[in-house]
N, C-alpha and C positions, 0 to 999 in steps of 0.2 A: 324466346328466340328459338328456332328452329333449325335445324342440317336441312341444306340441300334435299336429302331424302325423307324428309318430314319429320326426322326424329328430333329430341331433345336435342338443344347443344351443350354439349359436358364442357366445356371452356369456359361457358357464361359462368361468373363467379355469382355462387347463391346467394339470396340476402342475407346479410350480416356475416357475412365468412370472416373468419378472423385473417385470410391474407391480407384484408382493405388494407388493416392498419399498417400493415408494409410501404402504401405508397405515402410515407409519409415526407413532407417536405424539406426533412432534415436528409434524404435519402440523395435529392437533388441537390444541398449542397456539400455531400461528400463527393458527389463526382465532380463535380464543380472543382472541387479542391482538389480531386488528385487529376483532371485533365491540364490543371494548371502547375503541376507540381508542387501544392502547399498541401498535398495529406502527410500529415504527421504521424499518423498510425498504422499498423500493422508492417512494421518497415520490416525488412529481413537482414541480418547482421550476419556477415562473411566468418566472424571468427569466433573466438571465446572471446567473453567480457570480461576483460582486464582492463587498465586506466585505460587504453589505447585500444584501436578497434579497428578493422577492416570493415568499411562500409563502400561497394561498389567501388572494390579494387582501389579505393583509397585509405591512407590512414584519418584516424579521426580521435581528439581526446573524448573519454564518453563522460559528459556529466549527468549523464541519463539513467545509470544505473543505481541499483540497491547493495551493490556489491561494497558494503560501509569499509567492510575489516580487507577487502582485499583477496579472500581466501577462495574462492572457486576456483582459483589460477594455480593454488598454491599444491607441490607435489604432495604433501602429507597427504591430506582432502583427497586430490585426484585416487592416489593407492588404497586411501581408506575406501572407496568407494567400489573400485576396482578387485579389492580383495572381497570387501561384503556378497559382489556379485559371483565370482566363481566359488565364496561358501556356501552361498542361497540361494544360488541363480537370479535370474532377471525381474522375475515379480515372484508373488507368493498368492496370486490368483485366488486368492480369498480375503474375508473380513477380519478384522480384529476377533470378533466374536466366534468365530468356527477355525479355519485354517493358517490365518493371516499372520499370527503375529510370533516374531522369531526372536533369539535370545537381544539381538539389537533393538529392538523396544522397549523390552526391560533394562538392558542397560541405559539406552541415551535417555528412559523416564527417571530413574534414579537421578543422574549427574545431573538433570534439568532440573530436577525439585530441590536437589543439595544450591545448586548454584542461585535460586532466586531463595531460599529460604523458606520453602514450603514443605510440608507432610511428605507430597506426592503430587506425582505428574502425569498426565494422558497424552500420549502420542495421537495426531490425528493425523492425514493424508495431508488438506493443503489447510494452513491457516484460517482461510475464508469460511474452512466449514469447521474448525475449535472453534468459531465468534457462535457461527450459526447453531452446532447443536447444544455448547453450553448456553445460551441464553433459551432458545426453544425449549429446550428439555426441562431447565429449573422453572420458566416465568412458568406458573399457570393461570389460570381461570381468575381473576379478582385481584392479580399482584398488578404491579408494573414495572418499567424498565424505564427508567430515567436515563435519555443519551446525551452526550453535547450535541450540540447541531453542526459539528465541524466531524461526527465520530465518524471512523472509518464504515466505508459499505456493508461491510459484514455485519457488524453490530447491530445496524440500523435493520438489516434486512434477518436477522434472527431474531428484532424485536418484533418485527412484523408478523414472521411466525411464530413466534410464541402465543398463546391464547390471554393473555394478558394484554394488558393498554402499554402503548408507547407513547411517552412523554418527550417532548424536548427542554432542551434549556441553551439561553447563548450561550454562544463560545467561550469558552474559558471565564464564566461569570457562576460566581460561587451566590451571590444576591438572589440569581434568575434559578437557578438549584433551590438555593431556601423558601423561596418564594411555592415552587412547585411542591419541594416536599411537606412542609406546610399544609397546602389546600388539601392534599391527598392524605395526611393521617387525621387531619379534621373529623374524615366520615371514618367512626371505628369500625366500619365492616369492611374497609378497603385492605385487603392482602399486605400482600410481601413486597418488599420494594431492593432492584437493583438499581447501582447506579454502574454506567457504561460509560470512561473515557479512556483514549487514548494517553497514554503518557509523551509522547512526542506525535505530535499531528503530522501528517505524512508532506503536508503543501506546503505549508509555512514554517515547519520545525520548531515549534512554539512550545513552549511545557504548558501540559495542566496543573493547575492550581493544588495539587494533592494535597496538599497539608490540612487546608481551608475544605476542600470537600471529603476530607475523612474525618472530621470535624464534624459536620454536616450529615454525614451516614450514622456515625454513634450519635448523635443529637434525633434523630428522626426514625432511630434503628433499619437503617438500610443494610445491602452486599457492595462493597466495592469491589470492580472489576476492573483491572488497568490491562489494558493492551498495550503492552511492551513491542509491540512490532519494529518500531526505526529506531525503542532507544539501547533493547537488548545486546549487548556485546560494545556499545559504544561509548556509554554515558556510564556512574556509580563503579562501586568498589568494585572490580573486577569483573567491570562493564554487566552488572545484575540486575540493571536499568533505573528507569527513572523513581518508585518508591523507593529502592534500597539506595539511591541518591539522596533523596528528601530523607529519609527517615521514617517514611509512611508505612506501616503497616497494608496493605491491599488483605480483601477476602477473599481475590481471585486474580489471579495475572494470568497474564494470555502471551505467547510469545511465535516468532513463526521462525524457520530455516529458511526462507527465500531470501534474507536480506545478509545481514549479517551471517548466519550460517552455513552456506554458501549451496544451499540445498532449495529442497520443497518438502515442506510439511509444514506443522503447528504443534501448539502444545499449550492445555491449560493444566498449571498448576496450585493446588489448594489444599482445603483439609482431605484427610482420606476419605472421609464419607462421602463428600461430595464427589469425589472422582471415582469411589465404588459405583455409586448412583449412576453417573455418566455413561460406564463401563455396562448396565445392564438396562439403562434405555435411554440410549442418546442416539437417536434415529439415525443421523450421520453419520457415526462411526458403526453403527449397527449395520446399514446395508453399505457403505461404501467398500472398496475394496482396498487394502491395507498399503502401507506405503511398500514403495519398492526397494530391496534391500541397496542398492546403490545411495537411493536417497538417505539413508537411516546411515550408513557408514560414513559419509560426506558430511552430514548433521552432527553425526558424535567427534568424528576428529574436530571440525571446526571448531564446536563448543569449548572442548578442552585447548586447542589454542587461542581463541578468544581471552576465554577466561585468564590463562597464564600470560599472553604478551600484550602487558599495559601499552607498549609504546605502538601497537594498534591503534588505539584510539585515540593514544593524542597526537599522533600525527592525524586522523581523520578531522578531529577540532581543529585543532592548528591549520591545515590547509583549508578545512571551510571558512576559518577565518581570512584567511590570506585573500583566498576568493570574494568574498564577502568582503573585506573591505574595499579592494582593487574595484568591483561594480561599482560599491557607492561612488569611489573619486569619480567614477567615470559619467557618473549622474543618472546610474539608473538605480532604480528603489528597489531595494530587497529586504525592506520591512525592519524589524527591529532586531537586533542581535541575538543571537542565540545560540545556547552550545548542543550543537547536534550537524551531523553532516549535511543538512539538508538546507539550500539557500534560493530562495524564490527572486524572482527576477517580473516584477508587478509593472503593469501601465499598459497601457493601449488598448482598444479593439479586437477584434476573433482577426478583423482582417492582418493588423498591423500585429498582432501577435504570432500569426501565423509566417509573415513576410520575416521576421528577426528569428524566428526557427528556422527557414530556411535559407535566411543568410549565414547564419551561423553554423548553418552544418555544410555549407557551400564554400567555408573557410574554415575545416576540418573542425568541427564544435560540434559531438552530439549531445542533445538537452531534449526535455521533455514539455511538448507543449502542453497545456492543461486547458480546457475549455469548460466554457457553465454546458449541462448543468450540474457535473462532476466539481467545480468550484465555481465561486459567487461570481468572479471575472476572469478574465482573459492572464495567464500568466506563463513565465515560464519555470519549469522545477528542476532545479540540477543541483547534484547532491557530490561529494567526493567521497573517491579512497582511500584508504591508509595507505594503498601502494602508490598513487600518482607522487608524483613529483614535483619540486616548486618548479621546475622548468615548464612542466606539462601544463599546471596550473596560469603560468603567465602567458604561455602559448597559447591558452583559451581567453586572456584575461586581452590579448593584445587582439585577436577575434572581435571581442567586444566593443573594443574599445575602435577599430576600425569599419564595424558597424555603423557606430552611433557621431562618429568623427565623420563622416564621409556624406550620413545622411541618405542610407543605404534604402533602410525600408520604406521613405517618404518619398524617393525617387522610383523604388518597383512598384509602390502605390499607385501614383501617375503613371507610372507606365502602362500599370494594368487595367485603369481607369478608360487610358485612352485606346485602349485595345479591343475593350467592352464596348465603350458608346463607335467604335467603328462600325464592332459584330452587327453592332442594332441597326447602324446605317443601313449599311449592305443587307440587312435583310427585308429589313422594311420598302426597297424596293425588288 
């Protein structure tokens, strides 16, 4: 194609340009969904995330958050954070490795290693990238990385960069693990083998089998690696997550600040070797740039109140149970019990999933819609605080329940149905 004045035209997109893949037809029903007001994502939140929340100058209870313990709100946290920064300033504009890291690393890596029971502990920046460069940096050439297939993102996608094979295995199925480890020590020239689960699944709040797959690692000489992410602070003696629940030994547990801790970063803790190792080539913490001292003082206070105030987390159990049973009366399915704050709200369609998000936060309820192919089906995720309250908790639960009483989403269903086949009327002449 050619300009007007005969030249090339630079707008024509070249063959194979990697923009195509942008038009992709998931593209068209995102606007779809927010010219209809059913986009669930990238919402923006008026206030700080406490049980309670300013969403577009209203209040709303939030069951949408990771906030388990409660503490982003809480004054300690806020001054630890606040202090870190006028001793450190605002960032520290380097890596771990050169400039980066300040006497607050060392301490919150200490009290992380004492608290789960390990040697030693590595501060990373966010969570996402402790999955990515310890599994990258250890798998190599000939090993593998054995994941569930329910494992969190990170894992999955640090097994992919690792130079090593990635394995799956079903969910929470210790048969479909024996079965894999099995075939792979068959050939003795096959490597080293990790295995990668989550201790509490982030969607359904489910425990992994630990007992049964650390079983299965000393049986096949594997690494276990537990990501503690949703159970750290909430679950086990002193909320130290789900192996030190179980009783399981781990060769590596992973835990992050963003939930529980009321922060942002991560942290894998193990033997020392392994985290010296880490420390001198773990490409993520290598070139990224170090946390920011607010983060690191927010993450140490919280820890240490975690760890000391038990009735944290059982009031988090306790009201996910309260929630959790109140859904079931009201007959929606939220899977099988489980002690962890986090309670899935299952059935329906992308459409009709999406319509009960938005009735629910149209009667002050924020929850979390989940879509494939992020998960298998259509659900909603909403998890509690230790700070909400039974009022807060039936104030959502009466939401629900005026929902599914009313026949809320079956009626904007049809409405929207009948709205569409107008659109097409009217255009098609």
């Amino acid at each position: 194609m050619s300009a007007p004045d005969g030249s090339a035209d630079q707008s024509a997109a070249a063959p194979n340009d990697i923009f195509e893949r942008c038009d992709d037809p998931r593209m068209a029903d995102y606007q779809a969904a927010d010219e209809l007001g059913l986009n669930p994502f990238y919402r923006v939140m008026d206030s700080e995330i406490g049980p309670t929340i300013t969403y577009h100058g209203a209040s709303a209870v939030m069951l949408g958050s990771n906030n388990y313990l409660g503490l982003t709100t809480d004054p300690r946290v806020k001054k630890a954070a606040i202090e870190a920064v006028e001793r450190y300033g605002s960032g520290v504009t380097g890596s771990r490795l050169l400039n980066g890291t300040v006497p607050l690393h060392r301490e919150l890596e200490e009290f992380l290693a004492d608290w789960v029971g390990m040697p030693e502990a590595l501060v990373f920046t966010t969570g996402y990238t402790a999955n990515l460069g310890l599994i990258s940096t250890l798998v190599q050439a000939g090993d593998a990385v054995f994941c569930d297939s329910a494992a969190h993102a990170s894992l999955v996608d640090g097994a992919r960069l690792a130079e090593g094979d990635l394995r799956a295995f079903r969910h929470n199925r210790p048969n479909s693990l024996h079965r894999g480890l099995r075939t792979w020590r068959a050939n003795p020239a096959n490597g080293g083998v990790l295995v990668a689960v989550d201790g509490i699944y982030s969607m359904e709040g489910d425990w992994a089998p630990l007992g049964e797959i650390r079983a299965l690692c000393d049986q096949y000489q594997a690494r276990l690696l537990v990501d503690e992410a949703h159970a750290l602070g909430v679950v086990g003696p002193q909320g130290a997550g789900t192996a030190a629940a179980l009783g399981v030994k781990a060769d590596l547990l992973m835990g992050t600040f963003s939930k529980s801790l009321a922060s942002c970063g991560g942290f894998i803790a193990g033997p020392a070797q392994v985290i010296s190792y880490l420390r001198l080539f773990c490409r993520p913490i290598l070139f990224t740039a170090a946390n920011v001292p607010a983060s690191l003082g927010a993450a140490l206070a919280a820890a240490k109140i975690a760890r000391a105030e038990d009735w944290r987390r059982q009031a988090a159990l306790s009201l996910a149970a309260r929630l959790r049973g109140g859904l079931r009366e009201l007959g929606y399915d939220v899977g099988a019990d489980t002690e962890s704050s986090i309670v899935p709200v299952h059935g329906g369609d992308v459409l009709g999933t999406g319509l009960l998000w938005r009735a629910l936060l149209d009667r002050g309820v924020y929850t979390n819609c989940s879509l494939p192919p992020a998960v298998p089906k259509p659900m909603l995720r909403t998890s509690v605080m230790a700070t909400h309250t039974e009022e807060q908790i039936d104030r959502a639960l009466s939401a629900f329940e005026e929902v599914i009483t009313q026949g809320v989403v079956e009626a904007e269903r049809q409405r929207l149905v009948g709205r569409l086949e107008m659109e097409l009327d009217v255009s098609s002449h």
